[in-house]
PDB file of N, CA, C and O in Angstrom:
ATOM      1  N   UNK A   1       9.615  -9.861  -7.293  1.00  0.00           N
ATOM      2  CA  UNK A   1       8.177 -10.034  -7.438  1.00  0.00           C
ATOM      3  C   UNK A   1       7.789  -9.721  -8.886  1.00  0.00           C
ATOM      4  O   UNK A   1       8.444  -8.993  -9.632  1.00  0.00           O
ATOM      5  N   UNK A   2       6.558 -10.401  -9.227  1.00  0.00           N
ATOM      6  CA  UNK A   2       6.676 -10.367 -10.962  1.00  0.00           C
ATOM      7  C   UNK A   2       5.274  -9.426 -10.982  1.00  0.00           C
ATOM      8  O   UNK A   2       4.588  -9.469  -9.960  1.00  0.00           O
ATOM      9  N   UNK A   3       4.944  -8.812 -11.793  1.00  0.00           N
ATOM     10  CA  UNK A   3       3.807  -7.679 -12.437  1.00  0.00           C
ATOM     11  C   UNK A   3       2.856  -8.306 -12.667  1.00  0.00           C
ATOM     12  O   UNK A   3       2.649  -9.281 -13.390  1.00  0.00           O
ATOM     13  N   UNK A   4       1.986  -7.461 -11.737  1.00  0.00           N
ATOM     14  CA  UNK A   4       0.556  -7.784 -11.875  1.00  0.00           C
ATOM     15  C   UNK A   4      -0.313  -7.742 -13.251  1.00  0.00           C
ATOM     16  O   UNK A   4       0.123  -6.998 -14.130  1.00  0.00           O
ATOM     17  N   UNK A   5      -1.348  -8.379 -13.481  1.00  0.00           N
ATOM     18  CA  UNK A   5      -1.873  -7.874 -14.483  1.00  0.00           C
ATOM     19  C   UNK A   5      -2.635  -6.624 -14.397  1.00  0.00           C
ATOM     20  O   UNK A   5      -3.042  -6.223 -13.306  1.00  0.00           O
ATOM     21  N   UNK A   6      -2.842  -6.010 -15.447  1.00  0.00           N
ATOM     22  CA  UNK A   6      -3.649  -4.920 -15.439  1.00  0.00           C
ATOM     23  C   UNK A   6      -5.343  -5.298 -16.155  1.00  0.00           C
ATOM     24  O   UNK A   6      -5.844  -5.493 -17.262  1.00  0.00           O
ATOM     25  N   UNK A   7      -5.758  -5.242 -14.720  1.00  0.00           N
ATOM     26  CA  UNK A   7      -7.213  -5.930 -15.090  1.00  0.00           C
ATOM     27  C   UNK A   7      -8.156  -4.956 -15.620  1.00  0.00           C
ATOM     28  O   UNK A   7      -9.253  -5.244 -16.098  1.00  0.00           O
ATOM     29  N   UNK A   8      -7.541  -3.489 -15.480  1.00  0.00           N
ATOM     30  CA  UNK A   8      -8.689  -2.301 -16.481  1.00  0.00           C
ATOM     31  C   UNK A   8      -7.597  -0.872 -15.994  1.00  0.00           C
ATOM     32  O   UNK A   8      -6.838  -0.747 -15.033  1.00  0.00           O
ATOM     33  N   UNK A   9      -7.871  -0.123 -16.910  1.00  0.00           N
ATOM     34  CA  UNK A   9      -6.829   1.128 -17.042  1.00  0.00           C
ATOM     35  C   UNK A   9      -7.994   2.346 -16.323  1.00  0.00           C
ATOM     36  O   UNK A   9      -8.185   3.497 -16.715  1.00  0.00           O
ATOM     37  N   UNK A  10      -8.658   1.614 -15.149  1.00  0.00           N
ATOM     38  CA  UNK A  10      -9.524   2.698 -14.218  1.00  0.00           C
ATOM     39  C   UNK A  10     -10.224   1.981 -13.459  1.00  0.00           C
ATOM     40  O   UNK A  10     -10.684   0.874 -13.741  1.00  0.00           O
ATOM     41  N   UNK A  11     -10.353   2.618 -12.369  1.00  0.00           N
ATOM     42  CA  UNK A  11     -10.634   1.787 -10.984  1.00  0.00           C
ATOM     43  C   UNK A  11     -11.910   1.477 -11.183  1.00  0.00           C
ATOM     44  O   UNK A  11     -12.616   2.232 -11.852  1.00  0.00           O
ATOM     45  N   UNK A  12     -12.563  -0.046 -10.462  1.00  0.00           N
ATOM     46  CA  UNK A  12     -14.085  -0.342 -10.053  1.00  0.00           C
ATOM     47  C   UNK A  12     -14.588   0.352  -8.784  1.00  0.00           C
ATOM     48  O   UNK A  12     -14.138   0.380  -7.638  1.00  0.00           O
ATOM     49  N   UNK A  13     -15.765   0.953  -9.409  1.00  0.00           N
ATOM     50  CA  UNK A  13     -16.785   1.629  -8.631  1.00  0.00           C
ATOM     51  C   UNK A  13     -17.730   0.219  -7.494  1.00  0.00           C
ATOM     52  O   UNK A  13     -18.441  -0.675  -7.952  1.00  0.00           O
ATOM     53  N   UNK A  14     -17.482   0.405  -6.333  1.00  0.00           N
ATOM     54  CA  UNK A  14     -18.009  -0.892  -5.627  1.00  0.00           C
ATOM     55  C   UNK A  14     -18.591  -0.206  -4.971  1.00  0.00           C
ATOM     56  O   UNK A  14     -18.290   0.959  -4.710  1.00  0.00           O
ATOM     57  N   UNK A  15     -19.802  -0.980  -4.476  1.00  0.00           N
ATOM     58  CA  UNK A  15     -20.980  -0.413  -3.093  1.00  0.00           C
ATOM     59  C   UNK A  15     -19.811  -1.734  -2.000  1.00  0.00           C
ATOM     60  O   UNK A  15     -19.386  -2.845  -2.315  1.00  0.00           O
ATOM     61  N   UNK A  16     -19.654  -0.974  -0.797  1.00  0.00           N
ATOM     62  CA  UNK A  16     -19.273  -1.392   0.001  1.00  0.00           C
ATOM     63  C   UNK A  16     -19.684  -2.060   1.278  1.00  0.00           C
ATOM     64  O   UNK A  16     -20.181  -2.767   0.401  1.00  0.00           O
ATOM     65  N   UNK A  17     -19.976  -2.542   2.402  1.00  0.00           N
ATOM     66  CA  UNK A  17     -21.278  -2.793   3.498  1.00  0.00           C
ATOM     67  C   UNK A  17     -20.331  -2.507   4.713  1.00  0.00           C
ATOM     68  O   UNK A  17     -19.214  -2.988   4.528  1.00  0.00           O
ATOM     69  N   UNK A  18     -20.450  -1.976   5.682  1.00  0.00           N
ATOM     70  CA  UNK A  18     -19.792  -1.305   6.798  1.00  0.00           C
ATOM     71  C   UNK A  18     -19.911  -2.815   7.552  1.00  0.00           C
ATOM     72  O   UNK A  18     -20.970  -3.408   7.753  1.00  0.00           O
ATOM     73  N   UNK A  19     -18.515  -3.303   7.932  1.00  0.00           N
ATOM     74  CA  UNK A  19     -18.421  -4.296   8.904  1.00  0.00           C
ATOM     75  C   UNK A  19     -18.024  -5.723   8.121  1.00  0.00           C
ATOM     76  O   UNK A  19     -17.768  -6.742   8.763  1.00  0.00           O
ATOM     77  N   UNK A  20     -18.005  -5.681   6.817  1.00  0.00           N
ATOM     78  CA  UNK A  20     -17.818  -7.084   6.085  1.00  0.00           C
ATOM     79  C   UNK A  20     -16.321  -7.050   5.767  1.00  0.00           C
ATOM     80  O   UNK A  20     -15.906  -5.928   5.478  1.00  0.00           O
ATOM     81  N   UNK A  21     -15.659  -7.782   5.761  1.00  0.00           N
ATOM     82  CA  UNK A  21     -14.203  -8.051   5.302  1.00  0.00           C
ATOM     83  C   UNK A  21     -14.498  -8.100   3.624  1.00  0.00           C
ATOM     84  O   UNK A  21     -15.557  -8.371   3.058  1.00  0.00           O
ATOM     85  N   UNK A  22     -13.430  -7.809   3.145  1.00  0.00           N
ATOM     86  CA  UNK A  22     -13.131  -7.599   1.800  1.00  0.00           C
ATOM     87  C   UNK A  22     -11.627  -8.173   1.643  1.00  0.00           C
ATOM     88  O   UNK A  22     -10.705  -8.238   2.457  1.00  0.00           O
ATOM     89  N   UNK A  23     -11.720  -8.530   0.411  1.00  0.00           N
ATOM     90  CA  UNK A  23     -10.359  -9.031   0.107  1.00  0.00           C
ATOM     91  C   UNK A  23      -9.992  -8.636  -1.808  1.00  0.00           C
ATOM     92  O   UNK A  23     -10.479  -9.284  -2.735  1.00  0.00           O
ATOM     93  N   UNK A  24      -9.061  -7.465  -1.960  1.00  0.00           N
ATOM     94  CA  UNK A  24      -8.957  -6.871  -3.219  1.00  0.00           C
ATOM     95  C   UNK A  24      -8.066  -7.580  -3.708  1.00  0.00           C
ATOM     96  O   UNK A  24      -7.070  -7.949  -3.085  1.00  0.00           O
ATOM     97  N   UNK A  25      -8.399  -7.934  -5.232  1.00  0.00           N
ATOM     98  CA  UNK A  25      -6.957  -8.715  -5.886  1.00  0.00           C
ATOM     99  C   UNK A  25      -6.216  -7.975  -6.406  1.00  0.00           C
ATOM    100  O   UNK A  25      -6.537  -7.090  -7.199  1.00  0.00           O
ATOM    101  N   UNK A  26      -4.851  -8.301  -5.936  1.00  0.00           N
ATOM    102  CA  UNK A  26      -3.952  -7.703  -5.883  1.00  0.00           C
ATOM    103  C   UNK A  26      -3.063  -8.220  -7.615  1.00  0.00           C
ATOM    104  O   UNK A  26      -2.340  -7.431  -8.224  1.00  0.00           O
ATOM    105  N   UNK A  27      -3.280  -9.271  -7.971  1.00  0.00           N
ATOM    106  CA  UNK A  27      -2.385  -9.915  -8.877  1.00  0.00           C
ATOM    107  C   UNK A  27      -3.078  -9.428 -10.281  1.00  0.00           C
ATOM    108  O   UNK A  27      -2.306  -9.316 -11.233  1.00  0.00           O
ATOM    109  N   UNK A  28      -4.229  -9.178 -10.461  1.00  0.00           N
ATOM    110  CA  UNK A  28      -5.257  -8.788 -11.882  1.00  0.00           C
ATOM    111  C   UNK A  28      -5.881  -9.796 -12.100  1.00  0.00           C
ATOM    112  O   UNK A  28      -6.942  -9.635 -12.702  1.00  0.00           O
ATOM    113  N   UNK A  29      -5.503 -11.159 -11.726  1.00  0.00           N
ATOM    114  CA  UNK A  29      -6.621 -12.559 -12.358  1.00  0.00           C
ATOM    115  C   UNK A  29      -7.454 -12.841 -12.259  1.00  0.00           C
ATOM    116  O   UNK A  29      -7.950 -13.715 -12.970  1.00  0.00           O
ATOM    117  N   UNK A  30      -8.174 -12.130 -11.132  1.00  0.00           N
ATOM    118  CA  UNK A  30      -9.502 -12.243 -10.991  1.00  0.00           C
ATOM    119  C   UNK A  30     -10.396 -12.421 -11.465  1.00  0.00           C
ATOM    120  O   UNK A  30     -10.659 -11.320 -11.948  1.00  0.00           O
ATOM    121  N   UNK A  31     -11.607 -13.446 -11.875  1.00  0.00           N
ATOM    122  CA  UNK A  31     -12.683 -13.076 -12.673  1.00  0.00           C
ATOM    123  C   UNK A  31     -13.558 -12.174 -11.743  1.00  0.00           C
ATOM    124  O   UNK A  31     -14.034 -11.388 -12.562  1.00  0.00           O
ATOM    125  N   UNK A  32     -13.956 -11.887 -10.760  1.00  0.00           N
ATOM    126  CA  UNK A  32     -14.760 -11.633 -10.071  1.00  0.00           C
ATOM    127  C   UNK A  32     -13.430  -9.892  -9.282  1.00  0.00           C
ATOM    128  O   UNK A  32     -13.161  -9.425  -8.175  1.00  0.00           O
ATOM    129  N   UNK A  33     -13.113  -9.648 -10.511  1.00  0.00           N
ATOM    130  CA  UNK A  33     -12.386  -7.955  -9.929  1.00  0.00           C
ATOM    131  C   UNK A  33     -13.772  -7.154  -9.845  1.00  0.00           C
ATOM    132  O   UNK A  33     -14.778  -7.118 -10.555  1.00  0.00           O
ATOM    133  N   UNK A  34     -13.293  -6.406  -8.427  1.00  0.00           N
ATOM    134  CA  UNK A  34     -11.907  -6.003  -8.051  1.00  0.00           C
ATOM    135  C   UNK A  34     -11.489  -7.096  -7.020  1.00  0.00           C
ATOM    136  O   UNK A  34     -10.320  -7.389  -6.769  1.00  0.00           O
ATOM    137  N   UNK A  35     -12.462  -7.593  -6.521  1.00  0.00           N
ATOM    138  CA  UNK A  35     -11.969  -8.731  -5.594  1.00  0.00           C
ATOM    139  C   UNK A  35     -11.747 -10.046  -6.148  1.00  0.00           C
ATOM    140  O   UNK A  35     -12.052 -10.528  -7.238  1.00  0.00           O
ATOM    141  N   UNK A  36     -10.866 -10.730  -4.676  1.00  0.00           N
ATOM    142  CA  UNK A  36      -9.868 -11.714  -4.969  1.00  0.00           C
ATOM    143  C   UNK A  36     -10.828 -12.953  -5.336  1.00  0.00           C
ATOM    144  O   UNK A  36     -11.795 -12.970  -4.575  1.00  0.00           O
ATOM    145  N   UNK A  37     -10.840 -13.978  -6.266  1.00  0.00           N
ATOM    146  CA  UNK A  37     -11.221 -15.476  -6.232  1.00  0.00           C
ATOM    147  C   UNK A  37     -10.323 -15.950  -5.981  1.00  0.00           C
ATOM    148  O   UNK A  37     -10.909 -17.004  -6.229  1.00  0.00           O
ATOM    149  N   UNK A  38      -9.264 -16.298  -5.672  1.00  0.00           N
ATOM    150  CA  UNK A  38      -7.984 -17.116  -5.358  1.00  0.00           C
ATOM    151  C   UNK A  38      -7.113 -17.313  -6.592  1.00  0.00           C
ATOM    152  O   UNK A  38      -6.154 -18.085  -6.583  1.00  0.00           O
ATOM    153  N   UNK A  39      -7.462 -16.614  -7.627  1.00  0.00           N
ATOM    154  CA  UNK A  39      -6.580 -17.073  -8.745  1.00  0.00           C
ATOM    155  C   UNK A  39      -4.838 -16.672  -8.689  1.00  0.00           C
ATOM    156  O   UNK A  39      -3.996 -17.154  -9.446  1.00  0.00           O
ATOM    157  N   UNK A  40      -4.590 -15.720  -7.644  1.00  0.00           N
ATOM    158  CA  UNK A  40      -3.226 -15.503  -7.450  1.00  0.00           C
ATOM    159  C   UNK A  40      -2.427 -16.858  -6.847  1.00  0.00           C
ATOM    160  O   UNK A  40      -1.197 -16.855  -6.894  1.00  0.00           O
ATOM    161  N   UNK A  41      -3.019 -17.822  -6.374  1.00  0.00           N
ATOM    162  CA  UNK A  41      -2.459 -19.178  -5.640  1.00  0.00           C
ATOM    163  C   UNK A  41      -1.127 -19.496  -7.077  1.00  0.00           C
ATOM    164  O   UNK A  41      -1.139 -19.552  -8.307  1.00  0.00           O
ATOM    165  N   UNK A  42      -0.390 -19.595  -6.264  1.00  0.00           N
ATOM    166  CA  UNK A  42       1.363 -20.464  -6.814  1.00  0.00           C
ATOM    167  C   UNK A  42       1.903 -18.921  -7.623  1.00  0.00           C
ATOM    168  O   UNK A  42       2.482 -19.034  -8.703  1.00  0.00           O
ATOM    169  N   UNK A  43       1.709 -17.743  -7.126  1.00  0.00           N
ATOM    170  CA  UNK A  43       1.875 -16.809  -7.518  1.00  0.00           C
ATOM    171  C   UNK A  43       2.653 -15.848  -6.404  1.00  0.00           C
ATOM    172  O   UNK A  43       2.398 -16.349  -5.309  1.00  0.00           O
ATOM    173  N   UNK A  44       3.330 -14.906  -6.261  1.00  0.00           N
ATOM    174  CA  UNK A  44       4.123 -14.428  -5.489  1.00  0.00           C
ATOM    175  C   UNK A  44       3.159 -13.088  -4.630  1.00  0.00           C
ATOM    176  O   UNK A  44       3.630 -12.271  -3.838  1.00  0.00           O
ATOM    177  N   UNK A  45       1.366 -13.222  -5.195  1.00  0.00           N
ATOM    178  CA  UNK A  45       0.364 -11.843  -4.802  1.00  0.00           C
ATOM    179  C   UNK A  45      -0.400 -12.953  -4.036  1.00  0.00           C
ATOM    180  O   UNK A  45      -0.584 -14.165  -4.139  1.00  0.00           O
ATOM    181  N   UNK A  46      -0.819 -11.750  -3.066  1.00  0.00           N
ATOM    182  CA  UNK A  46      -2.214 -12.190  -2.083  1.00  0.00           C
ATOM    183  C   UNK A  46      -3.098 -11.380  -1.967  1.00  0.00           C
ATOM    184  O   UNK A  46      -2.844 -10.219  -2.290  1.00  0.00           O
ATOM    185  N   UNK A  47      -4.208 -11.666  -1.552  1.00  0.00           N
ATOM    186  CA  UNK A  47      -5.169 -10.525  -1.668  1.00  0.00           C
ATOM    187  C   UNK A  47      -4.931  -9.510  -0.796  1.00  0.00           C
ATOM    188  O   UNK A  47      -3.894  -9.794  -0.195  1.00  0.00           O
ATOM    189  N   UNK A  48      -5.481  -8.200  -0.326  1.00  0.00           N
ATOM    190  CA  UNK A  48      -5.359  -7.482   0.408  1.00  0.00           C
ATOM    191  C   UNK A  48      -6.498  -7.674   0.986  1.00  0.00           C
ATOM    192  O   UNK A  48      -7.453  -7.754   0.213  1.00  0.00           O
ATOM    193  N   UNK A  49      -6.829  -7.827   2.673  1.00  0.00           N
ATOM    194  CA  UNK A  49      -8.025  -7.546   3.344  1.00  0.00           C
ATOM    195  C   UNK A  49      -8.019  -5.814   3.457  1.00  0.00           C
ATOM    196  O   UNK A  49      -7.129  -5.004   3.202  1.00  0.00           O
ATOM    197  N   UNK A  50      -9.395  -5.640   3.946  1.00  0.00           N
ATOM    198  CA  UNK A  50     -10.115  -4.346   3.980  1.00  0.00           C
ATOM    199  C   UNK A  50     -11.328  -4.338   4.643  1.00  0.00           C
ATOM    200  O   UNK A  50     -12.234  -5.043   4.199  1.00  0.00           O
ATOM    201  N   UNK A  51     -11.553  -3.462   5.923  1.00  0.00           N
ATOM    202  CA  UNK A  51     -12.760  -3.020   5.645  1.00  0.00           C
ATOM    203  C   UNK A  51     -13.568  -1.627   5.350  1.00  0.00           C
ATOM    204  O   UNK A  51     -12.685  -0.834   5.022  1.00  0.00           O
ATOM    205  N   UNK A  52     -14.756  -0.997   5.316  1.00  0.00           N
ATOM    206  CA  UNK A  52     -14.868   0.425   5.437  1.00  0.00           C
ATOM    207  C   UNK A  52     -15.861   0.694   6.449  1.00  0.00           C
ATOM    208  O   UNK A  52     -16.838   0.004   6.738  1.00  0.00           O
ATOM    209  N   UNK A  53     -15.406   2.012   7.049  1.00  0.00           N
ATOM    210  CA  UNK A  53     -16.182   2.581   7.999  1.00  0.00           C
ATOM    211  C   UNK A  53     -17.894   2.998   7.751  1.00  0.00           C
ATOM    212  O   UNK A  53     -18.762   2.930   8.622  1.00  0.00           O
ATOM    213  N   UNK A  54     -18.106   3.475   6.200  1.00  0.00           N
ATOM    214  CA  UNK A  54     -19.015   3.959   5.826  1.00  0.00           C
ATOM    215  C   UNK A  54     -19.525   3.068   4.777  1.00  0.00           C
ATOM    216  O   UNK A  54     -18.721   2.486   4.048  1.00  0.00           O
ATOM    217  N   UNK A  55     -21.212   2.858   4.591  1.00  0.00           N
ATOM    218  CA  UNK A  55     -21.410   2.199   3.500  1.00  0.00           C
ATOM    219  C   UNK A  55     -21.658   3.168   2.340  1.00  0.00           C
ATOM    220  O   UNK A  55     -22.313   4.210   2.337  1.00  0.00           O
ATOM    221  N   UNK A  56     -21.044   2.630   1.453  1.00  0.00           N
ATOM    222  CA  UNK A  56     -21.226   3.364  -0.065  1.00  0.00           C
ATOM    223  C   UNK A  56     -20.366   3.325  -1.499  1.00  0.00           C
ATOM    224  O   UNK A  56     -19.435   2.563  -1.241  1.00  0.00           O
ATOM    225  N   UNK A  57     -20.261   3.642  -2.487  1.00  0.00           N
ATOM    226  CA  UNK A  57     -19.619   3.084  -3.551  1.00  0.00           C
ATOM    227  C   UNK A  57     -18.158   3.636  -3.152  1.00  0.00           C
ATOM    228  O   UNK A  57     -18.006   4.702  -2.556  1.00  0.00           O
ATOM    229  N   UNK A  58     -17.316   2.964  -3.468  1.00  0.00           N
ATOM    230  CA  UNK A  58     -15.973   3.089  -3.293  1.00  0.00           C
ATOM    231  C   UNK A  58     -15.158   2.813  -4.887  1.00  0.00           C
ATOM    232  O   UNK A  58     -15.408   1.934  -5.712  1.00  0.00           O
ATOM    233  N   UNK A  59     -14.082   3.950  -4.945  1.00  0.00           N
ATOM    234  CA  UNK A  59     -13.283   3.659  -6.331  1.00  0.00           C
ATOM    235  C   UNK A  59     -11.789   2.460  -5.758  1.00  0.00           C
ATOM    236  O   UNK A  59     -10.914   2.858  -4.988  1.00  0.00           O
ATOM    237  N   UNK A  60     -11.818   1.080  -6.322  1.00  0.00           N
ATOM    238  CA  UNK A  60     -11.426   0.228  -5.936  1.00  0.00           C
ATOM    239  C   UNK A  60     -10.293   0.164  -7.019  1.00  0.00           C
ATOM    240  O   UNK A  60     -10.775   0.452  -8.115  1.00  0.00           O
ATOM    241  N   UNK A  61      -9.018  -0.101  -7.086  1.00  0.00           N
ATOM    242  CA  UNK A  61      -7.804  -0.195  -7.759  1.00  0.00           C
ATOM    243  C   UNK A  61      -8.179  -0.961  -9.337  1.00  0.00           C
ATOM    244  O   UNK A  61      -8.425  -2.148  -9.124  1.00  0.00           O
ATOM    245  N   UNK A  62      -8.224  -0.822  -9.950  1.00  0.00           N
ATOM    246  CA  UNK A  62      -8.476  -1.663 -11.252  1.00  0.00           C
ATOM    247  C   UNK A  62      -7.198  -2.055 -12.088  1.00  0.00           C
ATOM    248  O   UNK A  62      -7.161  -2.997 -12.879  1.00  0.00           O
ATOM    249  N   UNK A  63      -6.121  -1.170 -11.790  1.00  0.00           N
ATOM    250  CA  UNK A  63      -4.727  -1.420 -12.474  1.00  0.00           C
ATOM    251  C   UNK A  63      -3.834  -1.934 -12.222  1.00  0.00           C
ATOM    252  O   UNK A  63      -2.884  -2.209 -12.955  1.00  0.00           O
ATOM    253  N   UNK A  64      -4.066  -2.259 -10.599  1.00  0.00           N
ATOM    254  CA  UNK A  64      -3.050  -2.728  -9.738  1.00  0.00           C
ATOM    255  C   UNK A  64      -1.494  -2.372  -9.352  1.00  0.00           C
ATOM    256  O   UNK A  64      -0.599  -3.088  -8.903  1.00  0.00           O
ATOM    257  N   UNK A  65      -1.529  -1.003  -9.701  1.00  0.00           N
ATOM    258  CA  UNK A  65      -0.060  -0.351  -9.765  1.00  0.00           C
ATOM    259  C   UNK A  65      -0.010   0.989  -9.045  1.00  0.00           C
ATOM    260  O   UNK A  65       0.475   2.090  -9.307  1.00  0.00           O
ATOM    261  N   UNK A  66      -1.171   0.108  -7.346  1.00  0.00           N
ATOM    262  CA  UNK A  66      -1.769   1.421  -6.261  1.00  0.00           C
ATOM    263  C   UNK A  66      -0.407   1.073  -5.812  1.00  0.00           C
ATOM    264  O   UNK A  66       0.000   2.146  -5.364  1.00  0.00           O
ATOM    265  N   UNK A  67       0.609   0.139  -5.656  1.00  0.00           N
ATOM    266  CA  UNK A  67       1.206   0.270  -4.289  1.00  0.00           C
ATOM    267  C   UNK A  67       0.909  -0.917  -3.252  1.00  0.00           C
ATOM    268  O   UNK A  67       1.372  -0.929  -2.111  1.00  0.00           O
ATOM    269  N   UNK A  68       0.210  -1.756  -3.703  1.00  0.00           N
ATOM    270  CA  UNK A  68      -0.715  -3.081  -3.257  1.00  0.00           C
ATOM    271  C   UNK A  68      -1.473  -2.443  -1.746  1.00  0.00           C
ATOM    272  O   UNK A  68      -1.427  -2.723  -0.549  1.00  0.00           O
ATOM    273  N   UNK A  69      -2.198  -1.393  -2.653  1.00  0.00           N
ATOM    274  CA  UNK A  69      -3.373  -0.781  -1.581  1.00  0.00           C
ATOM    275  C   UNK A  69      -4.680  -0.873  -2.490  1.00  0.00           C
ATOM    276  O   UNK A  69      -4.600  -0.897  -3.718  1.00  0.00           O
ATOM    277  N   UNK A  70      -5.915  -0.925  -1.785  1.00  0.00           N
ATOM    278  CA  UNK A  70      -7.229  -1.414  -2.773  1.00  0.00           C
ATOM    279  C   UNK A  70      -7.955  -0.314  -3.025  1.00  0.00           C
ATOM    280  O   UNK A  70      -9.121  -0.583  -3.315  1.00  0.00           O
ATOM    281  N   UNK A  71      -7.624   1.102  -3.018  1.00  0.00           N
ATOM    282  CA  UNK A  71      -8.576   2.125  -2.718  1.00  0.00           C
ATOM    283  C   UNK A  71      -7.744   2.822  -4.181  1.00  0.00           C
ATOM    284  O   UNK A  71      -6.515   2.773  -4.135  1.00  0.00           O
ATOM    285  N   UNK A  72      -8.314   3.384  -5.306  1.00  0.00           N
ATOM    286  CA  UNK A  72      -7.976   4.053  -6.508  1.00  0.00           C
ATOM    287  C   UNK A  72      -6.918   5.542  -5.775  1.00  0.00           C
ATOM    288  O   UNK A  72      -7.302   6.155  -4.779  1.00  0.00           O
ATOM    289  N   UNK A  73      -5.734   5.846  -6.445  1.00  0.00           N
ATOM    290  CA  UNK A  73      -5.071   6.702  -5.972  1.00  0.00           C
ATOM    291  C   UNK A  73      -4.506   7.344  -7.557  1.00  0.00           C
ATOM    292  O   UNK A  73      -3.508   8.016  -7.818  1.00  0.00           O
ATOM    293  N   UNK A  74      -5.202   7.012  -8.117  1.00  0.00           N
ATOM    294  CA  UNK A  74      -4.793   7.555  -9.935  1.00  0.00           C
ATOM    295  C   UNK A  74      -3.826   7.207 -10.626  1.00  0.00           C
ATOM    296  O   UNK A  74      -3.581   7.736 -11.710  1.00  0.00           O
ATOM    297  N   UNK A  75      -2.933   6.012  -9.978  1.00  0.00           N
ATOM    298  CA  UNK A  75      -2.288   5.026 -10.722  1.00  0.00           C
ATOM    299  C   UNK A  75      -2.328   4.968 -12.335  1.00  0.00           C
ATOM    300  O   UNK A  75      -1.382   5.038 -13.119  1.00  0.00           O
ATOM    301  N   UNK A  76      -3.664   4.824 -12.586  1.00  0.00           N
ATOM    302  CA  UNK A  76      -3.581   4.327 -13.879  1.00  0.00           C
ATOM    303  C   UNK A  76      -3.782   5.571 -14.618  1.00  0.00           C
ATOM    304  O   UNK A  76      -4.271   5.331 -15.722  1.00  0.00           O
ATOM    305  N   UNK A  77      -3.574   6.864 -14.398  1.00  0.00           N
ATOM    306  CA  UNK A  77      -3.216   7.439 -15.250  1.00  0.00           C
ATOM    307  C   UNK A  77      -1.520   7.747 -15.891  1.00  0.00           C
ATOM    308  O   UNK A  77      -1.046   8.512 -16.730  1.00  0.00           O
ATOM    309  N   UNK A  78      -1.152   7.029 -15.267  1.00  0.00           N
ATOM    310  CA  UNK A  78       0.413   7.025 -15.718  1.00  0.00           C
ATOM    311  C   UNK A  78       0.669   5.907 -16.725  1.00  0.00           C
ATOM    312  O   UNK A  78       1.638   5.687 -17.452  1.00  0.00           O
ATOM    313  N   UNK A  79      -0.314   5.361 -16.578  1.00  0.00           N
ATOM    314  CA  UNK A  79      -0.037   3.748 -17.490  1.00  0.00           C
ATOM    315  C   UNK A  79      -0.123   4.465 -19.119  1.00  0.00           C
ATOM    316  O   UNK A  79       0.010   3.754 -20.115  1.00  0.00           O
TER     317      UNK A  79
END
């Protein structure tokens, strides 16, 4: 599998809506990060679905080197 881009060296702060599907890009190409536009297509990444229990801002992966999970886990401080 080939390396994602690194679409920012710190996660996006997102308001979230309890009950909506989400889909995080996983590959970095996104114009529309943290979520997916389809730009990973002919690429070996897919988006990740998600939803959340609670509505409210969420720290969303920005570096892409969570583990291909969409929730910030401090990844990018190793970068």
């Amino acid at each position: 599998m080939s390396d994602p881009v690194i679409a920012q060296k710190s996660p996006y702060m997102t308001e979230l809506e309890v009950g909506k599907d989400y889909f995080w890009c996983s590959c970095g190409k996104s114009a529309k990060q943290p979520l997916c536009d389809g730009s990973h297509k002919g690429s070996d990444f897919a988006p990740v679905k998600f939803q959340v229990e609670t509505a409210k801002a969420y720290a969303l992966c920005g570096c892409k080197m969570n583990d291909g999970k969409a929730f910030c886990n401090g990844a990018h401080k190793q970068l």
